[in-house]
Structure formats: C-alpha cells, structure tokens
MINUKOL-746958 format. One record per residue (C-alpha): residue number from 1; x, y, z. Coordinates in pm, 1 decimal, m for minus. Example, Ala and Ser with C-alpha at 12.3 -4.5 7.8 and 13.67 -1.06 7.14 Angstrom:
2
{site 1, {1230.0, m450.0, 780.0}}
{site 2, {1367.0, m106.0, 714.0}}
END
This chain:
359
{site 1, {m1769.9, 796.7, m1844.9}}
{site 2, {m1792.7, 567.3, m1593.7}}
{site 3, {m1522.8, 361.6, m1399.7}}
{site 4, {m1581.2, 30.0, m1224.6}}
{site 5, {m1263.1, m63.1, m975.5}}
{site 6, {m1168.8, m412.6, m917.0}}
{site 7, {m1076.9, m550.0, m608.5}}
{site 8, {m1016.7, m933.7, m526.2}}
{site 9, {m1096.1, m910.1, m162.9}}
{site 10, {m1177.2, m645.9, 152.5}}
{site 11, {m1018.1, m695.2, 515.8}}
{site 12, {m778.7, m438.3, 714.2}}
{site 13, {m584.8, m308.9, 467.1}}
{site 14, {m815.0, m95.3, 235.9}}
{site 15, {m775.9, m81.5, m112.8}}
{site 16, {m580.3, 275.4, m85.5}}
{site 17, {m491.3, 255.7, m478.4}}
{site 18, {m827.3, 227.5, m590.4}}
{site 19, {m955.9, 512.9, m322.6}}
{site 20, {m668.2, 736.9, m428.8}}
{site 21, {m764.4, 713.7, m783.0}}
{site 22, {m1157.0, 698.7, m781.8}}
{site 23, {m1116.3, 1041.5, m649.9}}
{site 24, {m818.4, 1189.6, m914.1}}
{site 25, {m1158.6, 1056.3, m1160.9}}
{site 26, {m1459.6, 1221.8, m954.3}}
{site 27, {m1256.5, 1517.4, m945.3}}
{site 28, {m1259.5, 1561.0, m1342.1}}
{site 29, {m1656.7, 1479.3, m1357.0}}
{site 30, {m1608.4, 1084.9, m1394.7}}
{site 31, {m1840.4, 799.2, m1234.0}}
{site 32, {m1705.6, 493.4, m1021.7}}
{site 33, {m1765.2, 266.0, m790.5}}
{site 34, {m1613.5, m64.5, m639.3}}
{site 35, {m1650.3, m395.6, m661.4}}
{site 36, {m1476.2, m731.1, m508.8}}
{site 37, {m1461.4, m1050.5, m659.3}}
{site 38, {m1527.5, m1254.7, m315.0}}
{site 39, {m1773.7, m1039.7, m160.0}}
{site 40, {m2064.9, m1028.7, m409.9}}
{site 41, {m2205.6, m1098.4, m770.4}}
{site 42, {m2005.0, m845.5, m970.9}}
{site 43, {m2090.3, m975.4, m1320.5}}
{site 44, {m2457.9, m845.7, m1201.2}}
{site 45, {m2329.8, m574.1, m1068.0}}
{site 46, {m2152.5, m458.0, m1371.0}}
{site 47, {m2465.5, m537.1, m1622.1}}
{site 48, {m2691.9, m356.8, m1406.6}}
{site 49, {m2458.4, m23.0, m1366.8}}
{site 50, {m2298.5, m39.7, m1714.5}}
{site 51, {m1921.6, 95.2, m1729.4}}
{site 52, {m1721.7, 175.7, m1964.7}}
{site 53, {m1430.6, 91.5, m1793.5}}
{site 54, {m1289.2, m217.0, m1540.6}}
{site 55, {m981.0, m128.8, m1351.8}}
{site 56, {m898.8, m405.9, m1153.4}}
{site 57, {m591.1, m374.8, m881.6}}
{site 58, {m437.1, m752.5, m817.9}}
{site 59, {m188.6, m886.7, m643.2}}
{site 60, {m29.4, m1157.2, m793.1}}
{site 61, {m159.9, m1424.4, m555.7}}
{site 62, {m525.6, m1278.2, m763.4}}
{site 63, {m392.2, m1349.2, m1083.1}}
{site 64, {m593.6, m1693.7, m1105.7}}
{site 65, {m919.8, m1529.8, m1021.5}}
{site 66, {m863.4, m1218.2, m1210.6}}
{site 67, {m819.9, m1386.4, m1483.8}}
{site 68, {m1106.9, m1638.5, m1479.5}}
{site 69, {m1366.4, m1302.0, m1414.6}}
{site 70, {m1208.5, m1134.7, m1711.6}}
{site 71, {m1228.6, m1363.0, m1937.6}}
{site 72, {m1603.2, m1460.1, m1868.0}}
{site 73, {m1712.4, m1073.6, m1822.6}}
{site 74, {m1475.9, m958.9, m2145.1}}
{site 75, {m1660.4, m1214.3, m2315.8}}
{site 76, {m1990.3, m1082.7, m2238.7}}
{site 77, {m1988.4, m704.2, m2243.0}}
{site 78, {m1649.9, m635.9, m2436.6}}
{site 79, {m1633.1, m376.8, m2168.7}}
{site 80, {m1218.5, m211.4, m2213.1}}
{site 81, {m1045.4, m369.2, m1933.3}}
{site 82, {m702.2, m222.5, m1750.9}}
{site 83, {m472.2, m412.0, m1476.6}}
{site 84, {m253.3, m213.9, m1282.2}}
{site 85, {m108.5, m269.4, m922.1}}
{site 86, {147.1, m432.1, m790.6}}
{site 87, {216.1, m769.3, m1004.0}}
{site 88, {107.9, m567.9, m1349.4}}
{site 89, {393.3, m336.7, m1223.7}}
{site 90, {666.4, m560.9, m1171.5}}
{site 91, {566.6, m885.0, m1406.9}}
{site 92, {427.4, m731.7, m1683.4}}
{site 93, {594.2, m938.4, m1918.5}}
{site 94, {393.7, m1236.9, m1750.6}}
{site 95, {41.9, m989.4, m1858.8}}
{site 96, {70.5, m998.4, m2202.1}}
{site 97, {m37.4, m1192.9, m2442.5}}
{site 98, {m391.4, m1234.6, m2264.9}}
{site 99, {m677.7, m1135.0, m2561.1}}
{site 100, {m916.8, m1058.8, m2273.1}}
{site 101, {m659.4, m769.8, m2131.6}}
{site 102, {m623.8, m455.5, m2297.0}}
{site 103, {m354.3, m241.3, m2087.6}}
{site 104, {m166.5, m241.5, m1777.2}}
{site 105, {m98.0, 33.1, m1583.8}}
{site 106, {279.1, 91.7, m1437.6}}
{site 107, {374.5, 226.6, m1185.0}}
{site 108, {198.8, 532.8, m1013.8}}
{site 109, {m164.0, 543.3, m1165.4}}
{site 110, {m270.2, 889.3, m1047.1}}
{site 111, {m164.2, 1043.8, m1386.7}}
{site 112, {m184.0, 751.5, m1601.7}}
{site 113, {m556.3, 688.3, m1517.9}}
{site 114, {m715.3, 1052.8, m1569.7}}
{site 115, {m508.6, 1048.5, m1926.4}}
{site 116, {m658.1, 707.0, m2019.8}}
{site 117, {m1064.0, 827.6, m1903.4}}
{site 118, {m991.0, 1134.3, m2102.9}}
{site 119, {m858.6, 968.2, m2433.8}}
{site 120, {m1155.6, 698.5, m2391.5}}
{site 121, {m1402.0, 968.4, m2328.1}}
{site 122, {m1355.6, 1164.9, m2595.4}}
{site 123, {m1264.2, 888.3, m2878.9}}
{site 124, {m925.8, 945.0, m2905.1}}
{site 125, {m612.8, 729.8, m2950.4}}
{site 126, {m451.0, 564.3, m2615.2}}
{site 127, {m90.5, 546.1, m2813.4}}
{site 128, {192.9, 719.7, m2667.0}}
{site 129, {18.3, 702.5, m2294.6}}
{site 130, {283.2, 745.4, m2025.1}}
{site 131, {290.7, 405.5, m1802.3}}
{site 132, {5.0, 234.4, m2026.1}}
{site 133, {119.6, m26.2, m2202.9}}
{site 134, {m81.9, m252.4, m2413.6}}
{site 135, {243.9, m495.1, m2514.0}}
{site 136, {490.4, m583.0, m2239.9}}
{site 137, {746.0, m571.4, m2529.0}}
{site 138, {699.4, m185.0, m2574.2}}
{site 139, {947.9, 45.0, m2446.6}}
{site 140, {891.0, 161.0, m2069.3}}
{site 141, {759.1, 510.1, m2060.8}}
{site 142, {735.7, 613.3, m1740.8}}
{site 143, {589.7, 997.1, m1617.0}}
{site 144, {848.7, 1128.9, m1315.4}}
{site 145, {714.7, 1061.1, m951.5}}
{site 146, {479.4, 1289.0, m854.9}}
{site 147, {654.0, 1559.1, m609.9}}
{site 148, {368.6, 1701.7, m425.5}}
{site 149, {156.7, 1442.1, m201.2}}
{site 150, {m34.3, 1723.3, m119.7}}
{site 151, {m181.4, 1794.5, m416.3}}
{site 152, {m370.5, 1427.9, m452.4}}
{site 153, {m713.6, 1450.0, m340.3}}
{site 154, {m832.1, 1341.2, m5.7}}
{site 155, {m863.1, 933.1, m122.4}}
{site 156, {m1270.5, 860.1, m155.8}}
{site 157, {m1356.3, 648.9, 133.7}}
{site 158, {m1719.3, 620.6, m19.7}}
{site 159, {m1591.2, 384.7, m276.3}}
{site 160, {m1519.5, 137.2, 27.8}}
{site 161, {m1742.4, 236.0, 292.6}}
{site 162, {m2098.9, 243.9, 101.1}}
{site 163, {m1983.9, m164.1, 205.0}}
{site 164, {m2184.3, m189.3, 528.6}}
{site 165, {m1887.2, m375.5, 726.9}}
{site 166, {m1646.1, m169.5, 542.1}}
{site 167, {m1802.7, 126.3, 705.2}}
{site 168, {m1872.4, m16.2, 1066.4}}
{site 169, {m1549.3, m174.6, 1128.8}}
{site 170, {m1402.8, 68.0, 1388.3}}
{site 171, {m979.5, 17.9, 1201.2}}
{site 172, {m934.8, 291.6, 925.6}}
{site 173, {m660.4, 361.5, 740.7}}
{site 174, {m482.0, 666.3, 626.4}}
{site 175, {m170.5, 741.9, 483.2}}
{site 176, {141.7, 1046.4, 577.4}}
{site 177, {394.5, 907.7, 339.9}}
{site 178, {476.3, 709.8, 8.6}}
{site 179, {764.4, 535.4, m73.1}}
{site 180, {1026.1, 330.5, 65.6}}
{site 181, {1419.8, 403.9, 29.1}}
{site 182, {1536.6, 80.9, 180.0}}
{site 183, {1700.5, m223.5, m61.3}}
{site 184, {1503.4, m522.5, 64.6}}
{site 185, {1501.4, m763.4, m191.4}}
{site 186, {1176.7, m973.1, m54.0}}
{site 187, {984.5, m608.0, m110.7}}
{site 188, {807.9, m436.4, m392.9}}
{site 189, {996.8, m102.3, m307.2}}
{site 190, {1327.9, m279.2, m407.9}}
{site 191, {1222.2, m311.6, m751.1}}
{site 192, {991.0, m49.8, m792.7}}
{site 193, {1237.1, 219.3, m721.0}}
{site 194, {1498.6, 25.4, m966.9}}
{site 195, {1234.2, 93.1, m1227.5}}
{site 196, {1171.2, 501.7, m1121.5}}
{site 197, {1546.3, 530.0, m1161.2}}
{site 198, {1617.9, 860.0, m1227.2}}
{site 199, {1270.1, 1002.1, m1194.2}}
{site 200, {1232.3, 1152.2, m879.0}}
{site 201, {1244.5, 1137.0, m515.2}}
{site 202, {1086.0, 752.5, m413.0}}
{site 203, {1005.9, 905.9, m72.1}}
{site 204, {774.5, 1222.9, m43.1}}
{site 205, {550.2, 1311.6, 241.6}}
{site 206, {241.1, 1497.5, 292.0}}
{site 207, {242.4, 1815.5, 494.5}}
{site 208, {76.9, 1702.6, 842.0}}
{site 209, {m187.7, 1974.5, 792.2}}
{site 210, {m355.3, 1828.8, 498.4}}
{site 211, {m302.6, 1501.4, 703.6}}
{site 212, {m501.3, 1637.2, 973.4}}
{site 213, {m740.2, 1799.7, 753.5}}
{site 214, {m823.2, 1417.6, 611.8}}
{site 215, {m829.1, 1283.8, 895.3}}
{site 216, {m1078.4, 1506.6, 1019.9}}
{site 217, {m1349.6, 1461.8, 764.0}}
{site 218, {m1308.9, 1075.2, 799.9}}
{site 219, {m1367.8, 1123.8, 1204.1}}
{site 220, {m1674.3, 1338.4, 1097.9}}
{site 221, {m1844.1, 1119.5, 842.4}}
{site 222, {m1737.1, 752.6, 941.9}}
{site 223, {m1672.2, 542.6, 1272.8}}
{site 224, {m1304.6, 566.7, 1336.5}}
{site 225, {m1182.9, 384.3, 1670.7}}
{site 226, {m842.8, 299.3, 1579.9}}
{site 227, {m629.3, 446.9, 1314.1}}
{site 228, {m359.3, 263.7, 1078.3}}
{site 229, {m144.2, 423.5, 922.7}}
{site 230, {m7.3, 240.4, 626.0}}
{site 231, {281.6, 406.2, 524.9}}
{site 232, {558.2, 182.9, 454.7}}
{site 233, {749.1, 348.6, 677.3}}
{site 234, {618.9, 606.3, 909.5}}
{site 235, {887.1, 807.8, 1011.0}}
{site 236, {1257.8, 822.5, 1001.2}}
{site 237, {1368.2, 1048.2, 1298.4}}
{site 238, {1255.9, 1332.7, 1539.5}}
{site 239, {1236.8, 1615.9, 1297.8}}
{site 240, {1024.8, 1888.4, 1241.3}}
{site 241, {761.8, 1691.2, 1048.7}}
{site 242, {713.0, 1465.0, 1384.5}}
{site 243, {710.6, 1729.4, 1615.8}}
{site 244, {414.3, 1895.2, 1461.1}}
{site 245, {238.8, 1552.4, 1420.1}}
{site 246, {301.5, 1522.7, 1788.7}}
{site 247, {156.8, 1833.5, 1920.7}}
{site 248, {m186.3, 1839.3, 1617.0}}
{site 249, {m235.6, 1488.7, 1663.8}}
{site 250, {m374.2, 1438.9, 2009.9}}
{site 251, {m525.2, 1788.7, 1986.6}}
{site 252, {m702.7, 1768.6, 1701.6}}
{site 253, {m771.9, 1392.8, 1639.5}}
{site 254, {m713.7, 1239.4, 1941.3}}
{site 255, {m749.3, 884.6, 1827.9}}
{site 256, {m454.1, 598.5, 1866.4}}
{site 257, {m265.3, 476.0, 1561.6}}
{site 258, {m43.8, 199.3, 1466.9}}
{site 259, {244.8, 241.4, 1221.9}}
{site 260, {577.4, 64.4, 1027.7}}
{site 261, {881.1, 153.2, 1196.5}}
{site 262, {1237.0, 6.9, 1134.1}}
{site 263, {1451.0, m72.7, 1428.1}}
{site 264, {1723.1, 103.4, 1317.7}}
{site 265, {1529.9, 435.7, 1295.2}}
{site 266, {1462.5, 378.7, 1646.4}}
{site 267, {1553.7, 624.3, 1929.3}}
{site 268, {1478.6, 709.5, 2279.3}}
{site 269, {1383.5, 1088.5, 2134.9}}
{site 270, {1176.1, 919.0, 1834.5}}
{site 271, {1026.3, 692.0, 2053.8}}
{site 272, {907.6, 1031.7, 2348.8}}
{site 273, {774.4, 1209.2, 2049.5}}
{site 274, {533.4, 897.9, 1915.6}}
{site 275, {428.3, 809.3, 2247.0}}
{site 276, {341.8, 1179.4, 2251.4}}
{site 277, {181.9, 1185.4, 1927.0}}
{site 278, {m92.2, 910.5, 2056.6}}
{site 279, {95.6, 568.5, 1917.7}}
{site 280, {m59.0, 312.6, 2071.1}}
{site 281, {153.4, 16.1, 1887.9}}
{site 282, {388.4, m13.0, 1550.2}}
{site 283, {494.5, m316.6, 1354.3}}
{site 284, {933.0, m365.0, 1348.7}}
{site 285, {1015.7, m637.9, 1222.7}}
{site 286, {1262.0, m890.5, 1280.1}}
{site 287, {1270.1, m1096.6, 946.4}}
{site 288, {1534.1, m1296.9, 1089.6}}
{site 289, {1773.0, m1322.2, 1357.7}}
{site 290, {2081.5, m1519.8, 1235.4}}
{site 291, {2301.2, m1208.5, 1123.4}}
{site 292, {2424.4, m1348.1, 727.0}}
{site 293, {2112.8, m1413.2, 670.8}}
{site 294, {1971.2, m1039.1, 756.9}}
{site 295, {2204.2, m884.4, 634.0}}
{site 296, {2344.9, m1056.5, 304.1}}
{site 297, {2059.6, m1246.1, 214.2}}
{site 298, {1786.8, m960.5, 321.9}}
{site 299, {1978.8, m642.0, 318.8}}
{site 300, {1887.4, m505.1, 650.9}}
{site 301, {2194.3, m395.2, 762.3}}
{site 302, {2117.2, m352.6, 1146.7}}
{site 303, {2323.5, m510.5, 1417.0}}
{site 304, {2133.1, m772.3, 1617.9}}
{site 305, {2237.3, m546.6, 1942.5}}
{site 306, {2034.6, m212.1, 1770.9}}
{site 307, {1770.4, m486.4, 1699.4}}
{site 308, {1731.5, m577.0, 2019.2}}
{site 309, {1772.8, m241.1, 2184.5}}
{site 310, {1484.0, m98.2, 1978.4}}
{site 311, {1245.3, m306.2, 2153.0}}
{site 312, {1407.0, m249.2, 2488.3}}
{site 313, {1347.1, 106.9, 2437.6}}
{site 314, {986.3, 62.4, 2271.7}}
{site 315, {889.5, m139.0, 2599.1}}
{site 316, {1021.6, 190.2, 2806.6}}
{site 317, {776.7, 396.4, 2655.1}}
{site 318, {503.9, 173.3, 2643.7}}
{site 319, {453.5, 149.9, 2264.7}}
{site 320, {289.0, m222.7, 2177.0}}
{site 321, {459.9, m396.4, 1925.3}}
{site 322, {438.2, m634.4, 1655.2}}
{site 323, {701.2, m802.5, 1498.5}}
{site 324, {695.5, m1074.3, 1184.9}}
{site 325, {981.7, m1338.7, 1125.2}}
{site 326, {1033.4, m1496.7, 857.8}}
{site 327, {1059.0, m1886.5, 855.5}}
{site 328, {1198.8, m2106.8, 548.5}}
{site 329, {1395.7, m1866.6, 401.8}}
{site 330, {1630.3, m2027.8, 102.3}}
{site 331, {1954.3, m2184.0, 233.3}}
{site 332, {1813.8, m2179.2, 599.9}}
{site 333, {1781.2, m2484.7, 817.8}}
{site 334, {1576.5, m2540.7, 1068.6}}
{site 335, {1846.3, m2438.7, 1332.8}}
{site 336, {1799.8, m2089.7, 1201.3}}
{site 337, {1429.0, m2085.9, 1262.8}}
{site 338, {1483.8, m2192.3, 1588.7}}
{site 339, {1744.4, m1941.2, 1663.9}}
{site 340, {1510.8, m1663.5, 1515.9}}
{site 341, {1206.6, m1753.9, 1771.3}}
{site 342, {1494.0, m1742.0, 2043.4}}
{site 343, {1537.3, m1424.4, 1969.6}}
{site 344, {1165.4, m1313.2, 1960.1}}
{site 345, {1137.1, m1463.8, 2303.5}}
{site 346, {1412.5, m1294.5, 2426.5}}
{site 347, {1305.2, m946.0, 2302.2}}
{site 348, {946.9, m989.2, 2374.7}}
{site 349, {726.4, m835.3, 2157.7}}
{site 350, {382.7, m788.3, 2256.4}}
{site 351, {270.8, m982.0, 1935.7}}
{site 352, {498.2, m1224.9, 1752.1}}
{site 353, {373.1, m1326.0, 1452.4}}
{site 354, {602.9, m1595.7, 1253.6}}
{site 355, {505.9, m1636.6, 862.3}}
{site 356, {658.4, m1888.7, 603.6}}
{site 357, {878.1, m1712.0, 305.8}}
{site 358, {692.5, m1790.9, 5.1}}
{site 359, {841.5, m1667.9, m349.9}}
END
C-alpha cells in the first residue's frame, strides 16, 4: 500500500502532521512519500510512483488549490483521496458534498490513518472508522486523545528532507508538547478542545528523554543550526520537566532553540532555567494592548502590568523576543492600533511584528 501526503507549500514551519503520520504508516510496512502543490509537478509525480492513497493536509487558506488539484488528478487516476488537518477538522460541514473527496479525517490522525491503510489494504469496509467521516452529516465519532506522546514514533524527517532545501536549511523543528489549554477564540485549540470534550487530557508532553533521543538522530543525520520548537506552548512553569530539559539540553544537544511562551507563564525562575536550557529567543505575544479588547474580546486574561513585566524580565536574562499584534480587530478603531504599537515601543521587543486580523 502506498501513501502519497499532500502538502500546499514548504517554508519554516514543517509539515509536522504529515511527518508524524508517514512514520505511524512505515512503521506497519506501508510506502509514502511527499509532495507540494507549489514546489513541483505532482500530477507527474503521482503517475510515475502510483499510490493508492492521497492524503492531503490544508489549511483553509489551501482550500482553492486543493480543490482545483483534486478534482483534475481524481479525474484522472480515481486514486481514493482523504483531507484531514486543520480546516477538514473544524469546517467539515463546508467538505462535503465535493464528488472528488472521499473522507476527511478529524481530529488526531495518528489512529485514524493506520485503521483506514489497513481497511484499504486488505479490501475491507471503511464504515464505522473512528474520526473518518465520509458525510459531514454523520454523527461525530471521535477515538479519546492519545495519552502517551511517547509512544508516537520519532516523526520521519525523510519525507521532508529528501527536498534538497528542505534538508540544507540550517532551522529544524521538533516538538516537546501537544495541545493547548488556553480559550482563545482567534485559535484552533479553542475549538478543537470544545470538540475532544470529554476525551482526554488536551495537553500531554513527551518525556524529555525521548526528546533528546530525537533530537539526537536529527543532529546526526541532517544539518541542524537552529532549533524550533513548535509546541504551542512550550512550557508552563519551573517544574521538574524543565529542570531536566535544562541540565540534558546543553549537554547533550547543545544547539539554541526558539519557543511559544505566554506572558503570564512568565517568571524570573522560568526565565534562569530557559536561559539555562540554551533559549536563544521565544515568541509572547501581545495580540493587543487596549485591555477590553484582550481580555473580553480575546480571552487573555493578563494584566497589561504582567504583560509588560514579562518582557522586562525576558530582557534581564537576555532571551530575544518576538512578539505579534494584532491590527483591525472587529469593533477596533484606529486609536486602538495606535495605542497597541505604543505599547510595543514601550516594551521593546527585539522583533515586533504587527499582522492584520483576518477571519
């Protein structure tokens, strides 16, 4: 059986869904590779390698082009196609009907995926498929969360890196953590864990030795300058977890990293143990600086004072950051754009970055 993953586009942030799953299907004996709708012919690519299987991951900004390849590559191969990520997720109902499409994939796909390869592989019927659905109508059937990170395989960078630039570019990515427990209604992780209700912790973390033990093999095999990890959000305090990270880390790795960090999670003692640990810069953001509009509109509930202090106490320790406001929020004016790069001038980050809301 083989498996052909779908990607609109490569930059920074690597396809980590894809990766994750390629290996949960190279594990059980199955064939994949990648391909990416703006980097090369993939209609060729596909005739010439012959799968039995597309699994494309799209955003919904992708939807357009997804859609136009599917229908033109459905046409000519009748090749079963599946959609999961982050729009077939959360807009399902906006999936289905499309003749071209048969499933979506909800939610985690680690499961869902090696279920779905097995049924196709061996002829059998796909009804009754935990988080495949081929009718956005259907009733939801989610499987729980899965509890142990530790027991997904180490993700298959060879799916990304046998792209030359892919494989040069000196950023990689890893991840320590999934899930996200804050309410943010501008993020997927608002939603998501509405729709996991009931099902299981939404945060779990790896143990930091099979973090290490990753990270190792990707320092061995690939060119790894800088490190991101893409973790929604890093950490949460100084505990136990950290302080191992920041004793292994610089002994064993020894490469810098960049992280997600909320301000409110921010302390003088977190702060010691990343600088420690070999952070070189994280990304807090502000989002916005008029206080209704963080914290009734946006639901982070931090006080512009703790806001402020985080990056005073960042700057002590001589950890970069980034931060991102949002501009044109609904019901703002243009007053409260300017009072929100006020603010990012007065706290100073090492790398503003201002982006327009866009639904």
């Amino acid at each position: 059986m083989r498996v052909t993953f779908i990607v609109n586009d490569l930059g920074i942030n690597q396809p980590f869904g894809p990766m994750i799953l390629s290996a949960v299907l190279k594990a059980k004996g199955y064939e994949t590779i990648l391909g990416a709708l703006q980097e090369e012919d993939i209609a060729a690519k596909i005739r010439h390698w012959k799968p039995d299987l597309l699994a494309y991951s799209m955003m919904s900004v992708d939807m357009l082009d997804f859609r136009k390849f599917n229908r033109e590559i459905k046409k000519e191969t009748g090749i079963f196609t599946l959609l999961g990520g982050a729009h077939a997720t959360l807009d399902r109902h906006s999936c289905f009907p499309d003749p071209d499409l048969d499933a979506i994939c909800v939610g985690e796909g680690e499961q869902a995926i090696a279920d779905l390869v097995d049924r196709l592989d061996h002829g059998q019927s796909l009804e009754g498929l935990p988080n495949i659905m081929f009718d956005s109508d259907a009733p939801l059937n989610l499987n729980k969360f899965l509890p142990d990170m530790d027991a997904i395989p180490f993700m298959d960078r060879e799916l990304v890196y046998a792209y030359p630039k892919m494989a040069k570019f000196g950023i990689k990515g890893i991840w320590s953590s999934r899930g996200c427990p804050f309410p943010c209604p501008y993020c997927f992780n608002n939603r998501y864990n509405q729709l996991y209700t009931g099902k299981g912790a939404p945060v779990r973390r790896r143990s930091v030795g099979n973090v290490i033990e990753e990270m190792k093999l990707l320092k061995e095999n690939y060119r790894v300058d800088f490190v991101r990890m893409q973790d929604d959000v890093f950490i949460y305090k100084a505990d136990e977890w950290m302080e191992e990270f920041s004793k292994r880390w610089p002994s064993e790795i020894g490469i810098p990293y960049y992280a997600l960090i909320r301000s409110e999670l921010v302390t003088d003692e977190l702060a010691v143990k990343l600088k420690e640990s070999g952070c070189f810069s994280i990304c807090m953001s502000i989002e916005s600086a008029n206080d209704q509009v963080r914290k009734k509109m946006m639901r982070r509930r931090v006080e512009k004072e703790k806001l402020a202090d985080a990056f005073r106490i960042l700057r002590r320790h001589d950890i970069n950051v980034y931060a991102n406001t949002m501009l044109a929020l609904p019901f703002t004016s243009l007053e409260t754009d300017i009072e929100c790069v006020d603010f990012a001038i007065e706290v100073q980050p090492d790398f503003p970055n201002f982006s327009i809301f866009m639904p």
